[in-house]
C-alpha positions as CSV (number, residue, x, y, z in Angstrom):
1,X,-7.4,-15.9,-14.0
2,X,-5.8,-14.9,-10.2
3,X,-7.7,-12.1,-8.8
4,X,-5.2,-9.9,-7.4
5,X,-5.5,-11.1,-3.9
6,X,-4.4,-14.4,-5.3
7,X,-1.4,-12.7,-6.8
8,X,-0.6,-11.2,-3.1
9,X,-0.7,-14.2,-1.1
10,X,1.0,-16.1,-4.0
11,X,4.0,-13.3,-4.0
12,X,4.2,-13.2,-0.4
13,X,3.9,-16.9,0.3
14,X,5.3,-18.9,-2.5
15,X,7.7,-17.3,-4.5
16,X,10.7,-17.0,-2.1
17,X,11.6,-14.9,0.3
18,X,14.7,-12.6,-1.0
19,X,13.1,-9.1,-1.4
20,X,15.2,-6.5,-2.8
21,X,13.4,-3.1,-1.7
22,X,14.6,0.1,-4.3
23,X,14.4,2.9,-2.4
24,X,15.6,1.8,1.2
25,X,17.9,3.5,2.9
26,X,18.9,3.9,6.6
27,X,16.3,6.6,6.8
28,X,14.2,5.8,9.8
29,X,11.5,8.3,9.0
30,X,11.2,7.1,5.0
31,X,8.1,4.4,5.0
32,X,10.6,2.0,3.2
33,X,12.4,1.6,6.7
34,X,9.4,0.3,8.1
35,X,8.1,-1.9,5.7
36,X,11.4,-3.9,5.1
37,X,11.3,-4.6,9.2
38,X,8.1,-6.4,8.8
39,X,9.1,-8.4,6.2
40,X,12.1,-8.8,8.1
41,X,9.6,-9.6,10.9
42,X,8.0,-11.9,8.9
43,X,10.8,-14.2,7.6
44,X,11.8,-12.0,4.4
45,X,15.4,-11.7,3.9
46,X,15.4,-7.9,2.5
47,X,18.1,-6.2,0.5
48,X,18.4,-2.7,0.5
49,X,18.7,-1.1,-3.1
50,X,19.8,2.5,-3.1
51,X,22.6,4.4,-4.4
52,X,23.8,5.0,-1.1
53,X,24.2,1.0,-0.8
54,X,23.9,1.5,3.4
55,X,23.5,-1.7,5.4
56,X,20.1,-1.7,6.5
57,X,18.7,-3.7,9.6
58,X,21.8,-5.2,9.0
59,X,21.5,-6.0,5.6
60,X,23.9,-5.2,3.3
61,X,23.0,-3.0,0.3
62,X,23.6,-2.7,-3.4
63,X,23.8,0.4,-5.4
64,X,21.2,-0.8,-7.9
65,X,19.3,-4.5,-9.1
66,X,21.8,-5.5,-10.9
67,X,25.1,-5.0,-8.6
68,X,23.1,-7.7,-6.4
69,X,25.3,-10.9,-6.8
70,X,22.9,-13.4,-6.4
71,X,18.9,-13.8,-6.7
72,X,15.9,-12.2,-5.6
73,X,12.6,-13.3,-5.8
74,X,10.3,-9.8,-5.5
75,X,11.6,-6.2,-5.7
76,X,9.7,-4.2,-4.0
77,X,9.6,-0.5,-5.4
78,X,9.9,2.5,-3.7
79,X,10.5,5.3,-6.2
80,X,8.6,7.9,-7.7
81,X,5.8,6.4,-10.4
82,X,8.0,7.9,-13.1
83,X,10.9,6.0,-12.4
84,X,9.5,2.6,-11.6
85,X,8.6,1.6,-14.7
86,X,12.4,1.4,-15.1
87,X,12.8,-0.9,-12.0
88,X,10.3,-3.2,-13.2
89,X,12.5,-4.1,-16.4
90,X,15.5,-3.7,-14.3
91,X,13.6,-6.3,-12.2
92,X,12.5,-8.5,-15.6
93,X,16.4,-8.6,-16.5
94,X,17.4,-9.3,-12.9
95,X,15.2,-12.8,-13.4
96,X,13.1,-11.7,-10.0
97,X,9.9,-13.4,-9.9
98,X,7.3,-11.0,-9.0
99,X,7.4,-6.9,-8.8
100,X,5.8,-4.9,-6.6
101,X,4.9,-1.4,-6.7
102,X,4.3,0.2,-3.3
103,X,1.4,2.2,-2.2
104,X,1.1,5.7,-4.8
105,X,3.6,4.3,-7.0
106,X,1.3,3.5,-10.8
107,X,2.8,3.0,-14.0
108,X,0.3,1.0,-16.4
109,X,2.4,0.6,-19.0
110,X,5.0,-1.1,-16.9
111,X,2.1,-3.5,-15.3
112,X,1.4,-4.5,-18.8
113,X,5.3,-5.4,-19.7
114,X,5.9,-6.7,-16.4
115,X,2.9,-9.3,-17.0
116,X,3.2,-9.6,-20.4
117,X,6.8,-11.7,-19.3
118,X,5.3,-13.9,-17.1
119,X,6.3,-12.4,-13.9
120,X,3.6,-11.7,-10.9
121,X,3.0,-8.0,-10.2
122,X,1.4,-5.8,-7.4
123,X,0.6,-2.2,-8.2
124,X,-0.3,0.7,-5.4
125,X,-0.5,-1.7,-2.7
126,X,2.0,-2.2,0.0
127,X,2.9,-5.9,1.3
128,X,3.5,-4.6,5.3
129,X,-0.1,-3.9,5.2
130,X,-1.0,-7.5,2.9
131,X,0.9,-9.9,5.1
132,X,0.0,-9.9,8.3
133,X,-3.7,-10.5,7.1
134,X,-2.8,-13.9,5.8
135,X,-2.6,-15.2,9.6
């Protein structure tokens, strides 16, 4: 079994590098903002999911997971713990590869499902803080 700092530097190395981010927006002060410019930084393409659908760092964005018209590998999740549990089967029935639940946001129950599928998951850690450790 992967200890979970197998599962981040396999979901941030090896499973591709289209992340859609629910939750970004063009909001400079939200965290989201910053995190998708160091994965930006870092060779991620990102794709802004938000109902606003703004271009961010000149990406465009998509009103939710599924308007997205092609693939992604991780979505990265932004929202309130009560609403991601949601995003992660949004995220299973988008056929993304890994889900990742940013720093505060927990849903057990949606670990388990996510899992239970066969896809990768990351809960209540956040990935601009993960990658540049793996040098």
């Amino acid at each position: 079994m992967h200890s979970e700092t197998d599962t981040v530097r396999k979901i941030l190395t090896e499973l591709g590098d289209t992340w859609a981010i629910v939750g970004l927006s063009s909001n400079q002060r939200r965290a989201a903002y910053g995190v998708a410019d160091v994965l930006q930084r870092y060779g991620k393409r990102i794709v802004p999911v938000h109902p606003k659908s703004e271009t961010v760092h000149g990406e465009q964005g998509y009103p939710s997971l599924e308007a997205i018209p092609f693939e992604v590998d991780v979505v990265d999740v932004f929202v309130n713990s009560e609403l991601a549990g949601a995003v992660a089967d949004e995220a299973v029935a988008k056929g993304a590869k890994a889900v990742w639940f940013q720093l505060g946001v927990i849903d057990e129950a949606a670990y388990e499902r996510t899992r239970a599928v066969g896809l990768d998951m990351i809960m209540d850690r956040c990935p601009a803080i993960e990658i540049p450790k793996l040098g």
